[in-house]
MARBA-3410 file (N, C-alpha, C, O; in Angstrom, 1 decimal):
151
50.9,161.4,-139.3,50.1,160.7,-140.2,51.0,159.6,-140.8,52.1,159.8,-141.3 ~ 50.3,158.2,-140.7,51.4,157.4,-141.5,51.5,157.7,-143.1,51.1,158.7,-143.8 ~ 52.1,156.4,-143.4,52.5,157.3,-144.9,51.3,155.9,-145.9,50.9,154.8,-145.5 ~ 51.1,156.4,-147.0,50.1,155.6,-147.7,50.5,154.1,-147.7,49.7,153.2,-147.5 ~ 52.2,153.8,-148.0,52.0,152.5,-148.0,51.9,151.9,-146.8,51.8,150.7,-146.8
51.9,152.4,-145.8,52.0,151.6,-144.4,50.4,151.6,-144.2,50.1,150.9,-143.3 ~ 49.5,152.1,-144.8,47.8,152.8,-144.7,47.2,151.2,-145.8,46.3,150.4,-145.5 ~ 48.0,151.3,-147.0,47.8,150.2,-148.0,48.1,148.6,-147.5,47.4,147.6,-147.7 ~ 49.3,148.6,-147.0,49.8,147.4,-146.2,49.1,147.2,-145.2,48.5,146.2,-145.4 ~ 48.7,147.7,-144.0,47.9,147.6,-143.0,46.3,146.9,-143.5,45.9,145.9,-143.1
45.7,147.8,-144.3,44.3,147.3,-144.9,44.4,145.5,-145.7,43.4,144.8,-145.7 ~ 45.1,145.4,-146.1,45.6,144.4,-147.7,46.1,143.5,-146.2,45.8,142.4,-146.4 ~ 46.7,143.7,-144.8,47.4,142.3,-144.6,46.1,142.2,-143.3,46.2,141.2,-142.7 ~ 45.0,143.2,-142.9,43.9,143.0,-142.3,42.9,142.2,-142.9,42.2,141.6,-142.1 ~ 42.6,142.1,-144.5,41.9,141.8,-145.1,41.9,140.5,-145.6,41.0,139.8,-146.0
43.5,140.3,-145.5,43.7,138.8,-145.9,43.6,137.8,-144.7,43.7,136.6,-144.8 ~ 43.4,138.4,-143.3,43.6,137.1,-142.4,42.8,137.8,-141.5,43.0,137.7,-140.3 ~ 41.7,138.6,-142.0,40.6,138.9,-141.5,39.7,137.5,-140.8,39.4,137.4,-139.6 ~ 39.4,136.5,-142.0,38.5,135.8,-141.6,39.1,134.5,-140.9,38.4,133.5,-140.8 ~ 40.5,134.4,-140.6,41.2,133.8,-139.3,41.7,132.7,-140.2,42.3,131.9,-139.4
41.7,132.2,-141.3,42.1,131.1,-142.0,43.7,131.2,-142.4,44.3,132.2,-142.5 ~ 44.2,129.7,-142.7,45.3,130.1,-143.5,45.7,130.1,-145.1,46.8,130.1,-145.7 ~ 44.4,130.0,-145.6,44.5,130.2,-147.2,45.0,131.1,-147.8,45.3,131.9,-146.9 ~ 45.4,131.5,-148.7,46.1,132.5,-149.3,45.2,133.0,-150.0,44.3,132.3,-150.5 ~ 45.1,134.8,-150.2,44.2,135.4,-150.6,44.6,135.9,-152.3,45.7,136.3,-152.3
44.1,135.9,-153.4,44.3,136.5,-154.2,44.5,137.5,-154.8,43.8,138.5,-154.5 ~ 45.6,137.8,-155.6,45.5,139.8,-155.7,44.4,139.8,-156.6,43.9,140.9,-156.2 ~ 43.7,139.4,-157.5,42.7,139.9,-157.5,41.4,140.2,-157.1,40.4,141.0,-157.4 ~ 41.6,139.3,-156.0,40.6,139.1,-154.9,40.8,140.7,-153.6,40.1,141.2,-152.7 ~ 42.0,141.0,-154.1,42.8,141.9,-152.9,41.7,143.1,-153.8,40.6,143.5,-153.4
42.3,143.4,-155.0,41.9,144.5,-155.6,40.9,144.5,-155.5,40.6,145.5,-154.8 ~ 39.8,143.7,-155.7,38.2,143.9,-155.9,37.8,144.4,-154.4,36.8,145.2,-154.4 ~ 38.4,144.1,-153.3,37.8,144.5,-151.8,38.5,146.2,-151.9,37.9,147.1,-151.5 ~ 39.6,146.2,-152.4,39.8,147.4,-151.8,40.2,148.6,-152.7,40.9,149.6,-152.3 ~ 39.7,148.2,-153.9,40.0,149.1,-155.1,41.0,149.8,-155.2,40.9,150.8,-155.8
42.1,149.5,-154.7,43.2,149.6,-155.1,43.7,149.1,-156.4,43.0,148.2,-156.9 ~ 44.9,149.6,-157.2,44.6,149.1,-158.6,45.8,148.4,-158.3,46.7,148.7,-157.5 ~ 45.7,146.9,-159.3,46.6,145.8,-159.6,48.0,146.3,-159.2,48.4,145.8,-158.2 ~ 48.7,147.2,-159.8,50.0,147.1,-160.0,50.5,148.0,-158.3,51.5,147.9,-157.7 ~ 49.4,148.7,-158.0,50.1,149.4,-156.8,50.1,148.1,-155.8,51.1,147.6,-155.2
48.6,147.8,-155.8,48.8,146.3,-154.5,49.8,145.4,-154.9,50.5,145.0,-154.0 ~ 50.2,144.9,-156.0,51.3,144.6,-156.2,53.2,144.8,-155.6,54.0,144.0,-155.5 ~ 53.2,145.9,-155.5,54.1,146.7,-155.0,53.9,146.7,-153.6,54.8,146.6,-152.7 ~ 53.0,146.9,-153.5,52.7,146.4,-151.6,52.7,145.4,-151.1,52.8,145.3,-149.9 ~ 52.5,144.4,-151.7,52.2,143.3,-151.4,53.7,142.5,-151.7,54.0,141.5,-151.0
54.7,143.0,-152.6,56.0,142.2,-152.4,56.9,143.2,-151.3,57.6,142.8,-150.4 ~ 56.8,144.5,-151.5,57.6,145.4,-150.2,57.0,144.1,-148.8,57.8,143.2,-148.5 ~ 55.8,144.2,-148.3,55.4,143.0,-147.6,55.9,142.0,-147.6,56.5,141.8,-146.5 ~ 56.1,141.0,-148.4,56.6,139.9,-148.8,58.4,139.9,-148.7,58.9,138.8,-148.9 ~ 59.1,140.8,-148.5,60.6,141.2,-148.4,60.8,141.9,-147.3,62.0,142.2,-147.1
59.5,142.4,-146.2,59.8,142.2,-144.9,59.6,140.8,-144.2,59.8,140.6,-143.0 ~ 59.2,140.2,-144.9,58.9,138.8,-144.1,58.0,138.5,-143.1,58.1,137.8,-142.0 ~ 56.8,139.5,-143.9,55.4,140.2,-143.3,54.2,138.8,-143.4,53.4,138.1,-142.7 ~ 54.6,139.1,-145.0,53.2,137.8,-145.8,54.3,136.9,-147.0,55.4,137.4,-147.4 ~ 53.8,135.7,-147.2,54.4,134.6,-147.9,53.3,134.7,-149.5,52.1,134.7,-149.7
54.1,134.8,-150.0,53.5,134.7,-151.7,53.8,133.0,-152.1,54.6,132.2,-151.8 ~ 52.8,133.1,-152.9,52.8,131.8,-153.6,52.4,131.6,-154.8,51.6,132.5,-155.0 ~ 52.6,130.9,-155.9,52.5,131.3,-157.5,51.3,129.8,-157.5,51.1,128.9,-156.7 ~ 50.8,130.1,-158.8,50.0,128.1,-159.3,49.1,128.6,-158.5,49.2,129.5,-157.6 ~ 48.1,127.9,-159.1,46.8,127.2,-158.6,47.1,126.9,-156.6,47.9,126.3,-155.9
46.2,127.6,-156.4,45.9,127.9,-155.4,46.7,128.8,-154.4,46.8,128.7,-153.2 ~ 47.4,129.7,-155.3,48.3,130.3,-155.0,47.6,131.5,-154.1,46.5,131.3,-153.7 ~ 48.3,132.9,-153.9,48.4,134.0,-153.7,49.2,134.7,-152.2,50.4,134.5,-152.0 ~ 48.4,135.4,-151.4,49.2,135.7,-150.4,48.6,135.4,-149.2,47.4,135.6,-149.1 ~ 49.6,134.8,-148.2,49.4,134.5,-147.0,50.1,135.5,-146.0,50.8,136.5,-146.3
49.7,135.1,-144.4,49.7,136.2,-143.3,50.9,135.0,-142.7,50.4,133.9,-142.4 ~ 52.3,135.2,-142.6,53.3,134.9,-141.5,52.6,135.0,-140.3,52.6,133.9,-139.7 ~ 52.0,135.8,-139.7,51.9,136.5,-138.1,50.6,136.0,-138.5,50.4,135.5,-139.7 ~ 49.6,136.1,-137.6,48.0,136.5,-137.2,47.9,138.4,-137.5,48.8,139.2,-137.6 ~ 46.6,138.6,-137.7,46.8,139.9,-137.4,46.0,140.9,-136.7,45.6,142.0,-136.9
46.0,140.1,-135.7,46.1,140.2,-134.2,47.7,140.4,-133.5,47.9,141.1,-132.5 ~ 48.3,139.8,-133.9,49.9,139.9,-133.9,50.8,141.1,-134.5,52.0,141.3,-134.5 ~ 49.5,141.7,-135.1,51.1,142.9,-136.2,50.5,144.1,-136.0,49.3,144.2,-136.3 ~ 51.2,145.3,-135.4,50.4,146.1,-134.7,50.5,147.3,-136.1,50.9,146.8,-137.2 ~ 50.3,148.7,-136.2,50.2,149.5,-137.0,52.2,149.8,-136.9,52.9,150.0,-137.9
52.6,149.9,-135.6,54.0,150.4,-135.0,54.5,149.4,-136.3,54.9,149.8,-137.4 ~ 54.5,148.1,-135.8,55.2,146.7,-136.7,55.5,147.3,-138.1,56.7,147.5,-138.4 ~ 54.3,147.6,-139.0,54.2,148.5,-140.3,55.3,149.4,-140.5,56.1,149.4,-141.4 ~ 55.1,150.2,-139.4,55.9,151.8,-139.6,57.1,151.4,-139.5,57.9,151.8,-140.3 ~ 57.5,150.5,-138.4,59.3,150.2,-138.6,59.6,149.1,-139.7,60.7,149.2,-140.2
59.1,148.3,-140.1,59.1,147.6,-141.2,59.3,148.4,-142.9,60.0,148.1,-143.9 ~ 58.5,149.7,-142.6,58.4,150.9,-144.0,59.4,151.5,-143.5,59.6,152.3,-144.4 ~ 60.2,151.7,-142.5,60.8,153.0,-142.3,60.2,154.2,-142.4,60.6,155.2,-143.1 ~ 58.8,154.1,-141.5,58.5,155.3,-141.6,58.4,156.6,-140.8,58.1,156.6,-139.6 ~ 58.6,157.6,-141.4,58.9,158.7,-140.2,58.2,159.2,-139.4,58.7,160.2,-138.9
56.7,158.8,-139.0,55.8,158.9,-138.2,56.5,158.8,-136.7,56.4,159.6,-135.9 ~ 57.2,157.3,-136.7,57.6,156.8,-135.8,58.6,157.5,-135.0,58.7,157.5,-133.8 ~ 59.3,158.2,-135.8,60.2,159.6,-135.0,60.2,161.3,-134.5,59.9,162.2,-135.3 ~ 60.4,161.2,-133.6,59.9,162.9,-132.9,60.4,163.8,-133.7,61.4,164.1,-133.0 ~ 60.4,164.7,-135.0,61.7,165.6,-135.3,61.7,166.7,-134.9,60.6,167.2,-134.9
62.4,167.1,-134.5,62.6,169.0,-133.7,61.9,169.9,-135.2,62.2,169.9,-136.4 ~ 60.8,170.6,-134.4,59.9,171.1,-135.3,60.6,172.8,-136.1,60.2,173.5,-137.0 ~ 62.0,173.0,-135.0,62.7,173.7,-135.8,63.9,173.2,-136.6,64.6,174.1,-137.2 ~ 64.3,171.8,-136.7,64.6,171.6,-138.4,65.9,170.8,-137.3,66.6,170.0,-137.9 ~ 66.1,171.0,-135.9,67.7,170.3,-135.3,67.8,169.1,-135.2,68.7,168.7,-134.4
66.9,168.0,-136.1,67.0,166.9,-136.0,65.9,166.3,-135.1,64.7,166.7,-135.0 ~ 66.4,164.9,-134.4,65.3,164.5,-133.2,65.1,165.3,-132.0,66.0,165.6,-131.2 ~ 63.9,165.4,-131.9,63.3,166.0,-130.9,64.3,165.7,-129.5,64.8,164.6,-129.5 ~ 64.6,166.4,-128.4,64.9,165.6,-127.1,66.0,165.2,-127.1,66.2,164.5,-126.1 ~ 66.8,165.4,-127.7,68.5,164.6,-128.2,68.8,165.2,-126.6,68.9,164.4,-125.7
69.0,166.2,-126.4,69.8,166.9,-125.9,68.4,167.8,-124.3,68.8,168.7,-123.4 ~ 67.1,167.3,-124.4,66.0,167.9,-123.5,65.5,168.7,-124.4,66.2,169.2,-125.3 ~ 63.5,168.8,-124.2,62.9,169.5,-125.7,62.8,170.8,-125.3,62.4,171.2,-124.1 ~ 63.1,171.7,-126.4,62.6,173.1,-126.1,61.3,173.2,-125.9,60.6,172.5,-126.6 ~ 60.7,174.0,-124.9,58.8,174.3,-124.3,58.2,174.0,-125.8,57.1,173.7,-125.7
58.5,173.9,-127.1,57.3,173.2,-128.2,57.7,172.1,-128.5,57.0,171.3,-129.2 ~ 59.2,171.7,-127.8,59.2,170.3,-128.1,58.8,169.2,-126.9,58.9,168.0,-126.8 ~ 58.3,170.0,-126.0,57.6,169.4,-125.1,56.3,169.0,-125.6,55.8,167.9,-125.3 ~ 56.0,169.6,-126.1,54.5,169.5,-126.9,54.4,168.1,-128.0,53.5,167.3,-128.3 ~ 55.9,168.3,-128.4,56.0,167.5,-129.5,56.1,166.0,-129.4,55.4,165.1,-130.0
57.3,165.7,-128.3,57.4,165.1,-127.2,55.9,164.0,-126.6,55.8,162.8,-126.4 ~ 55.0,165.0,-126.4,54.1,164.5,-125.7,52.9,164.3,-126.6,52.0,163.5,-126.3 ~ 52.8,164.6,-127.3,52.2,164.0,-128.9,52.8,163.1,-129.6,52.0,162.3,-129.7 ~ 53.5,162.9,-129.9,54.5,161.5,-129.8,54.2,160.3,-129.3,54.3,159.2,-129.9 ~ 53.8,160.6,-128.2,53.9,160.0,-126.8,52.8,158.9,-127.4,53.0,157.7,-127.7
51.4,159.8,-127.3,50.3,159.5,-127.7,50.0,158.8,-129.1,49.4,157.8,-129.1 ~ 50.5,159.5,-130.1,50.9,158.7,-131.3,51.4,157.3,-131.5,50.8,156.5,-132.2 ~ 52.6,157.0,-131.0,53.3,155.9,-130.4,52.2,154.7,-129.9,51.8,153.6,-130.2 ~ 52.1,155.5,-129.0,50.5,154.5,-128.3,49.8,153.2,-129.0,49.7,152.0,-128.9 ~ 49.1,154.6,-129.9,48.2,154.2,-130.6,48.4,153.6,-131.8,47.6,153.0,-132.5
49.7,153.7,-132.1,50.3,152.9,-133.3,50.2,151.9,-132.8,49.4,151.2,-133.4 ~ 50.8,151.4,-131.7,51.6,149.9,-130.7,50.0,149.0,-130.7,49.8,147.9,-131.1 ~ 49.2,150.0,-129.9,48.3,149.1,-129.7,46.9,148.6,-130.9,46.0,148.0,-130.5 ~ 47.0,149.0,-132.3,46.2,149.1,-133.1,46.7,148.2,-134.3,47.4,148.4,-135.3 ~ 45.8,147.0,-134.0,46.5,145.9,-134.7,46.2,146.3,-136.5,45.9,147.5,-136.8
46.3,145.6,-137.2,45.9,145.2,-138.7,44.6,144.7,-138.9,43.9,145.1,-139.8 ~ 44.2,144.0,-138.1,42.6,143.7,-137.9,41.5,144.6,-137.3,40.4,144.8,-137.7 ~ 42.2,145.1,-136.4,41.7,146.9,-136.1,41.1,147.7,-137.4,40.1,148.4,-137.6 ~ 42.2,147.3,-138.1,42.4,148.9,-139.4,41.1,148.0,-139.9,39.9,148.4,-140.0 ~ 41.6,146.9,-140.3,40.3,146.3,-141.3,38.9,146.0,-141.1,38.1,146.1,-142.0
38.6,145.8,-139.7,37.3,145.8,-139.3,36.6,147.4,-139.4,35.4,147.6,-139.6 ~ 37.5,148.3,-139.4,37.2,149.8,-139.4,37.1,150.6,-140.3,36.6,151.7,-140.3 ~ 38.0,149.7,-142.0,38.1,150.5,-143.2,36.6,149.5,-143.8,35.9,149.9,-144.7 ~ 36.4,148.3,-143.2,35.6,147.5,-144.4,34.5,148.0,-145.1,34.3,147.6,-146.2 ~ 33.7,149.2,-144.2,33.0,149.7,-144.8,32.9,150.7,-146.0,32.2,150.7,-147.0
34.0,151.4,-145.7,34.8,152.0,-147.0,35.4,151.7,-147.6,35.9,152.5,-148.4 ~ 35.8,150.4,-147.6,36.4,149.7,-148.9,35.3,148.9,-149.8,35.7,148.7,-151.0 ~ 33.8,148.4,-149.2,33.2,148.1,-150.2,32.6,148.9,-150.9,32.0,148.5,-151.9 ~ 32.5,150.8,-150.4,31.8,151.4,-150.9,33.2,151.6,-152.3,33.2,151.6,-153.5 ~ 34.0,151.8,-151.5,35.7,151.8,-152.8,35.5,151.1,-153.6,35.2,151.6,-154.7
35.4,149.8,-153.6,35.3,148.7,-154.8,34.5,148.9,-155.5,34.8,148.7,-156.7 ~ 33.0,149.2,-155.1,32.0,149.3,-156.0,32.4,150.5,-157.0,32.1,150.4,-158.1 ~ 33.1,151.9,-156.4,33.1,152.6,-157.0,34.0,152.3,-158.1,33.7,152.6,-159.3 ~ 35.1,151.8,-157.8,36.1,151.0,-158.5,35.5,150.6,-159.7,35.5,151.2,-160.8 ~ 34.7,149.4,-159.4,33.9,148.3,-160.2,33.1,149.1,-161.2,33.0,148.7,-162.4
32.5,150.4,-160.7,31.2,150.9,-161.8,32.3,151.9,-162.5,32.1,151.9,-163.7 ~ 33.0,152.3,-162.3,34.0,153.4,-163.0,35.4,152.4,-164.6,35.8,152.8,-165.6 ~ 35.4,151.2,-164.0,35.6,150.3,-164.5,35.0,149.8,-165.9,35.7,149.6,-167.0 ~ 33.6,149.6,-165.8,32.7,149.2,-166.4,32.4,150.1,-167.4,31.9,149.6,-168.4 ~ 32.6,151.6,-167.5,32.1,152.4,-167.8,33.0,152.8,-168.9,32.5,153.2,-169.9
34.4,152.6,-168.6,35.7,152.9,-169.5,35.1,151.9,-171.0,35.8,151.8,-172.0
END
C-alpha cells in the first residue's frame, strides 16, 4: 500500500493538470476539490515542490504548477521521490530485502507480488489516480464544505 502522502501527492498533482493547461492552481482551490485541510496540502504541496515535481508561485495569479504533464509522472515517480517503502521487496521474516541472496518458497511469493505491484505503480500515471478519485473527492469536499459550515 503506498503511504498517504504519495496517495495525497498523486491526487493534488492529477487535479492540478487534469484539465491539460499551464495555469497554476490554487491551494485553496486544491482544498475545496479534495477536502483535504489547508495546512496538510500545504506540506504536500512544498515536499512536491522540493522534489522538483510542481513549481509554486506567490502574487496574483499565483499558486501551483505541474513541471511534467501528468501523463508523464507515474505513481512509481511518487514512491521514489517520497522514499517510499512500497517500492521495496522486504524479507517477510525481518532479513532485510527480499532476494539478496535467492527468496525463501514465501519469498517467492513475495517476490512475485512485487512484481505485480511494481507494474502497476510504473504504469499508473497521476491523471489515472485523478480521473478515478474525482468522484470521491467531490463527494469529500462537499462533505468537507457542509461539516465546515456547521462548526
Amino acid at each position: 500500500m503506498i503511504s498517504r502522502q504519495v496517495a495525497m501527492a498523486a491526487v493534488c498533482m492529477g487535479l492540478i493538470g487534469r484539465d491539460g493547461s499551464d495555469e497554476c492552481m490554487q491551494i485553496p482551490e486544491l482544498v475545496e476539490l479534495t477536502g483535504i485541510s489547508r495546512p496538510t496540502l500545504g506540506k504536500v504541496v512544498n515536499a512536491l515542490a522540493r522534489k522538483k515535481l510542481v513549481k509554486t508561485q506567490r502574487g496574483v495569479g499565483g499558486g501551483v504548477r505541474l513541471v511534467r504533464s501528468v501523463e508523464q509522472v507515474s505513481l512509481y515517480d511518487l514512491c521514489v521521490a517520497f522514499d517510499d517503502p512500497v517500492i521495496e521487496c522486504q524479507c517477510s521474516f525481518g532479513f532485510g530485502h527480499c532476494a539478496e541472496e535467492g527468496p525463501c518458497p514465501p519469498g517467492c511469493l513475495c517476490v512475485a507480488q512485487q512484481s505485480k505491484q511494481l507494474e502497476y505503480l510504473k504504469n499508473t500515471s497521476v491523471f489515472d489516480i485523478a480521473e478515478m478519485m474525482l468522484p470521491r473527492l467531490k463527494k469529500a469536499a462537499r462533505s468537507a464544505k457542509r461539516a465546515k459550515q456547521n462548526r
